[in-house]
C-alpha positions in Angstrom: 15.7 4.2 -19.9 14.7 5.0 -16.3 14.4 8.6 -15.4 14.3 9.4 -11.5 11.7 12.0 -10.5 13.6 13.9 -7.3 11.2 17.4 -7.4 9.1 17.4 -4.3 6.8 19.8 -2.7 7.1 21.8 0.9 5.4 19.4 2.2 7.0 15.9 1.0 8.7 15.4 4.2 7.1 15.5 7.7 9.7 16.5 10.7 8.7 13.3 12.8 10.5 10.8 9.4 14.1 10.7 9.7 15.4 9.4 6.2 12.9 6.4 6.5 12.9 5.8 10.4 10.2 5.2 12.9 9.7 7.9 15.5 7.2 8.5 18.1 4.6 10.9 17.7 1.0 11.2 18.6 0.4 14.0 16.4 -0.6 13.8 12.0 2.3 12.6 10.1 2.5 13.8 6.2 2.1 10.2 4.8 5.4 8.5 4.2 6.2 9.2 8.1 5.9 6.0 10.1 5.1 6.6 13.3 5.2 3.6 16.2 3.1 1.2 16.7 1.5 0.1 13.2 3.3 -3.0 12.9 1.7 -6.3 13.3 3.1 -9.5 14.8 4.7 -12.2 13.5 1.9 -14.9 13.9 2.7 -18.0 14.7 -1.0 -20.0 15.3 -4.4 -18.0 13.8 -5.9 -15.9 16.6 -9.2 -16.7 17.2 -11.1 -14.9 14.6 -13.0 -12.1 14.8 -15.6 -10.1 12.2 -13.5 -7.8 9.7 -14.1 -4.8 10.4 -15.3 -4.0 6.9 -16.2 -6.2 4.1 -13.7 -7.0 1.6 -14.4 -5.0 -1.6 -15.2 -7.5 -4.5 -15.9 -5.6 -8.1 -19.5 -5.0 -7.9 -22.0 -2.6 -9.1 -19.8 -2.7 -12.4 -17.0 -1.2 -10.7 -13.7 -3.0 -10.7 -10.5 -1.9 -8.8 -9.1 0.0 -11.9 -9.2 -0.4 -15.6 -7.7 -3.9 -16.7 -5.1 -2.3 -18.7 -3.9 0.1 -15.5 -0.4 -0.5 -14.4 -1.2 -1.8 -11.0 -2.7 -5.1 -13.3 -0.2 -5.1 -15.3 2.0 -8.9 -16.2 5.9 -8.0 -15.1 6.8 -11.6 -15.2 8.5 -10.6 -18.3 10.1 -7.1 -18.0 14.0 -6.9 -18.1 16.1 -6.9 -14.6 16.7 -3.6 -13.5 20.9 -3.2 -13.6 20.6 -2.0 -10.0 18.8 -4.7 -9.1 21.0 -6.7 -6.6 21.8 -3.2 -5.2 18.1 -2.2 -4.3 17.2 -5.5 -2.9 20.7 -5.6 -0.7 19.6 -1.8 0.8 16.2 -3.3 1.4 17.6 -6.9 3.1 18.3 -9.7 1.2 18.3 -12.2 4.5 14.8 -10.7 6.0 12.0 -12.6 4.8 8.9 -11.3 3.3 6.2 -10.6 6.0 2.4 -10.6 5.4 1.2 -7.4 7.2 -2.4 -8.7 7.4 -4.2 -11.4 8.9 -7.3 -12.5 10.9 -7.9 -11.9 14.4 -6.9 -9.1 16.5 -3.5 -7.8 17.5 -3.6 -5.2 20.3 -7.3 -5.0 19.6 -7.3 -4.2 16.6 -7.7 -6.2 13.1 -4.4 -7.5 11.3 -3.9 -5.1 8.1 -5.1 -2.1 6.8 -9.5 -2.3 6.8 -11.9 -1.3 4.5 -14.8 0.2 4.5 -17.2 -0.2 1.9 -20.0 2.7 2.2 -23.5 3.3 0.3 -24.3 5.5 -2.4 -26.1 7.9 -0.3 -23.7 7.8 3.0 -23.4 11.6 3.6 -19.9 13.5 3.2 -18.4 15.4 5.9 -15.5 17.7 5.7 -11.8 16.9 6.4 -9.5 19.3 7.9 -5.9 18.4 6.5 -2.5 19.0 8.0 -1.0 18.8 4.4 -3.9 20.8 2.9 -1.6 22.0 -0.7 -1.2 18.0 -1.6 -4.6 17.3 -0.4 -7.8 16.5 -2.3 -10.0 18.7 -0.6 -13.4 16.6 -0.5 -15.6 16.1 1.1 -15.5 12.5 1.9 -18.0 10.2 2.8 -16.9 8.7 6.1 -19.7 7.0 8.3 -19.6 7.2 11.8 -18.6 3.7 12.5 -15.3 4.2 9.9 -12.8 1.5 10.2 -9.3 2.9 11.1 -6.1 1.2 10.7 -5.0 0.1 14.1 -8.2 0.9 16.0 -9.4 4.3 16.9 -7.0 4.7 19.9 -3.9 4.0 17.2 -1.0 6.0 17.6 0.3 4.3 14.0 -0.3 5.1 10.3 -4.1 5.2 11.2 -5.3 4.8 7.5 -9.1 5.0 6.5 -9.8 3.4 3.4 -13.6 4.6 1.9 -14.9 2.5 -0.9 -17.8 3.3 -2.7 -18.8 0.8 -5.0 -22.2 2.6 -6.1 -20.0 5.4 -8.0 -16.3 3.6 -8.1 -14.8 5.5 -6.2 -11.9 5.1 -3.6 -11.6 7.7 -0.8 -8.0 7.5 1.2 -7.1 9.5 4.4 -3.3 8.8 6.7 -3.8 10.1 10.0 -7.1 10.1 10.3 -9.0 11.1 13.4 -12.8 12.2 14.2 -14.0 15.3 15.4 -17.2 17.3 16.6 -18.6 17.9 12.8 -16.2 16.2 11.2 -12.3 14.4 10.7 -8.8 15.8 10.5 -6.0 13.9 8.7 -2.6 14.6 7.4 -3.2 13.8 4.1 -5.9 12.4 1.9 -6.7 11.4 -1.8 -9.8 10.2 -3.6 -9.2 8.2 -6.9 -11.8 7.6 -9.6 -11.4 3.7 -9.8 -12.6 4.1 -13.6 -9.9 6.1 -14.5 -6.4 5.7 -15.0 -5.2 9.0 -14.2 -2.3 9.7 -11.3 -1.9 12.6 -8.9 -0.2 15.8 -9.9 3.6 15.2 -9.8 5.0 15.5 -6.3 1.8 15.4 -4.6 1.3 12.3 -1.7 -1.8 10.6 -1.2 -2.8 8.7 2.1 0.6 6.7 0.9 4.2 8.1 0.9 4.3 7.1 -2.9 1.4 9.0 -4.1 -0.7 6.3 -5.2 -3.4 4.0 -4.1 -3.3 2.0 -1.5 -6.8 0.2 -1.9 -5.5 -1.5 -5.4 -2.2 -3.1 -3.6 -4.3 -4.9 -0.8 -4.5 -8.6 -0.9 -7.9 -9.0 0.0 -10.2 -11.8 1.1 -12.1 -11.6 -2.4 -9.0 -12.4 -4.1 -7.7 -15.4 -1.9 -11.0 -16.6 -2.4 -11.2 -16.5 -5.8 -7.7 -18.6 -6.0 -5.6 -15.6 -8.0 -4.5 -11.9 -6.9 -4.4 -10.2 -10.2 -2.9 -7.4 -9.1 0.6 -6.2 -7.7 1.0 -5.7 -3.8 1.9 -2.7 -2.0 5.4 -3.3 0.4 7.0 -1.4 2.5 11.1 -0.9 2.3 13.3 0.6 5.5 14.8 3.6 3.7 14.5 5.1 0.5 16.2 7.8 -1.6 14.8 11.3 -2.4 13.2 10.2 -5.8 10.1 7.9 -7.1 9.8 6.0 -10.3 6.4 6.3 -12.5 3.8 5.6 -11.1 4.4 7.1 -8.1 4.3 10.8 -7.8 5.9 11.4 -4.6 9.2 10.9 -2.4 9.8 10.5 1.4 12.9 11.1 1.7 15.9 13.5 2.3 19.0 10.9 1.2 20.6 11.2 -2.1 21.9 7.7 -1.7 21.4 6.0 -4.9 21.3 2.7 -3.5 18.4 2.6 -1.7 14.9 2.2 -3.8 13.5 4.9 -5.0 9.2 4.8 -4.0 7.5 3.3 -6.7 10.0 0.6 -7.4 8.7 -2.4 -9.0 10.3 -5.6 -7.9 9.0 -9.5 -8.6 9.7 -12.7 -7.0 11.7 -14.5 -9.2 10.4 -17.3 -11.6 13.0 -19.9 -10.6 11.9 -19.4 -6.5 10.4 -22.9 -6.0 6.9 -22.0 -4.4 4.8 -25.4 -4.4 6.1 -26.3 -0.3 3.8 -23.0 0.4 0.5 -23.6 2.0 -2.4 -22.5 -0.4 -2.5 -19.1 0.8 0.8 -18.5 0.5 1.3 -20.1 -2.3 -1.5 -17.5 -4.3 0.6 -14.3 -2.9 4.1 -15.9 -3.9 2.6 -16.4 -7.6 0.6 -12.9 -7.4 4.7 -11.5 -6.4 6.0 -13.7 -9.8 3.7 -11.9 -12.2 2.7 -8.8 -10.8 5.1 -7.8 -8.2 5.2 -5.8 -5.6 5.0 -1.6 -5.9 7.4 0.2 -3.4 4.7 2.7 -1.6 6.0 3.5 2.0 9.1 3.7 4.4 9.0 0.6 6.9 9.6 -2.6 7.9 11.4 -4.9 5.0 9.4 -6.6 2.4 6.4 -5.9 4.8 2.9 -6.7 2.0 0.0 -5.2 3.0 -3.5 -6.3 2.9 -7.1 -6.4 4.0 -8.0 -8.2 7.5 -10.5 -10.7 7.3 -11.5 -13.9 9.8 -11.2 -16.0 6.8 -7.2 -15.5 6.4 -5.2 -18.4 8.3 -2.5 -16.9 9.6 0.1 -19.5 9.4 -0.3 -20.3 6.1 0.8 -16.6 5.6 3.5 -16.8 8.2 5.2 -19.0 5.5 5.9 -16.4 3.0 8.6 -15.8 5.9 10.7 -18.4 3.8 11.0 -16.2 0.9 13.6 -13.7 1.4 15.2 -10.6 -0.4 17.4 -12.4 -2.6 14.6 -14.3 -4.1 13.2 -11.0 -5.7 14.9 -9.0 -8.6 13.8 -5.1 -9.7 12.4 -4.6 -13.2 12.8 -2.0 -15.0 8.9 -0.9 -15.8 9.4 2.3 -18.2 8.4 0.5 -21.0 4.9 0.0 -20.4 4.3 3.5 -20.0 2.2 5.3 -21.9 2.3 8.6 -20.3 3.9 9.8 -17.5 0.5 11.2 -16.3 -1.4 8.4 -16.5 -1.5 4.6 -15.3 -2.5 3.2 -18.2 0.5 0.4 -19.0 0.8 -1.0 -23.1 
């Protein structure tokens, strides 16, 4: 049985997001707003490459990116079809093809994706002044001066700052992130123990729209490299409705329209989708999407997958997961790995 979470705090919906929509603004969105200018383009041949601008984060110093049995690593391949299926993937687009939001290179001079920055044990913590301060953890965060922000630091986008800290496994998240004299401001930030399986309080947001993670739904160098993603991928969907589905812990939404996803949706690419015309990278994201899926986390651009930037990706090997398209996925219906609705551990 799936039961719809719809509570959501003061704070759960930023003026600037209109049911989903893009609108301008210069100004810290509460995350789930999407705000211009954090798309990437469509690429057609690889840019010529340029360093990441942060290293990738393998598992190291013991640490891996959440317990093996968490629900983020969890096998869907065999979870029942959700009945609404055909509905939520027909509100997401069934014709638009699946985008990979990451890359090599630079676009508007900035890397493709959303970067990482992997800082030392003893990198100092500064304090963060939030714009959503109630649904915020409070820090302080250890952000060094040479921080990687999504976009580039004159972004007027989603401007995410992604803190990993190997040394202690731990993952520090901001959304709208921007320095100041003595410190940062953000609209909204999380830090997750990456030991621990443990969610957000219901309704809160993170740096995402869902509540979650984003760090665990990045296809990163380290996993293309290692020939298998063993983990689902965060995507973004146009519109959804004023609800989320465990995990998640947080809507973005004013509509009560049940036909668009609810955040937190998990959908999969189906097993019958021939995938073995894909180039090689394509090919380990298509059967990362088969068996773990894809987690709904934010209002965007259709089937948009988000990931790491790195010089190693080729990026027209990842412009064919273009040929996969919305009907070749299906919505599962997840519940039953739940062990508690506080918690991301999955049976």
């Amino acid at each position: 049985m799936i039961v719809l979470a719809a509570g959501c705090s003061s704070a759960a919906r930023s003026p600037n997001t209109i049911d989903g929509a893009r609108v301008a603004t210069q100004a810290p969105l509460l995350a789930g707003a999407t705000p211009t200018g954090s798309l990437s383009p469509t690429p057609t041949r690889s840019p010529s490459p340029s360093p990441s601008a942060s290293p990738t984060p393998p598992a190291a110093h013991g640490c891996s990116i959440l317990p093996a049995d968490n629900v983020w690593r969890a096998d869907v391949s065999h979870l029942p079809v959700l009945a609404k299926s055909a509905t939520y993937v027909a509100s997401i687009g069934k014709t638009a093809g699946v985008h990979a939001d990451f890359g090599s290179g630079l676009y508007q001079g900035a890397p493709i994706g959303i970067p990482i920055t992997t800082v030392s044990a003893t990198q100092a913590k500064v304090k963060v002044t939030f714009q959503y301060a109630p649904e915020s953890d409070k820090g302080p965060y250890p952000i060094p001066k040479n921080a990687a922000i999504e976009g580039g630091a004159s972004s007027s986008g989603d401007r995410h700052v992604i803190l990993y800290d190997p040394a202690h496994c731990m993952d520090y998240e901001l959304f709208a992130a921007y320095p100041k004299s003595g410190g940062w401001t953000a609209g909204s930030g999380a830090i997750f123990d990456l030991a621990s399986n443990k969610l957000r309080p219901a309704g809160w947001t993170s740096a995402d729209a869902a509540g979650l993670p984003i760090l665990p739904g990045l296809v990163t160098w380290a996993d293309m490299k290692s020939g298998h993603i063993t983990h689902a991928i965060r995507v973004t969907v146009p519109s959804t409705q004023a609800s989320y589905l465990w995990p998640a812990r947080h809507q973005a939404s004013s509509s009560h329209d049940t036909s668009l996803p609810p955040m937190g949706l998990r959908l999969r690419l189906k097993a019958s989708v021939d995938i073995s015309h894909l180039p090689s990278q394509a090919k380990i994201v298509a059967t990362a999407m088969k068996k773990y899926g894809v987690i709904v986390a934010d209002n965007g651009s259709p089937w948009f997958i988000s990931g790491a930037p790195d010089s190693h990706f080729n990026n027209d090997a990842l412009h064919a997961l273009g040929a996969l398209t919305g009907t070749d996925f299906e919505a599962v219906d997840e519940s039953g790995l739940m062990v508690s609705k506080n918690s991301g551990e999955a049976r």
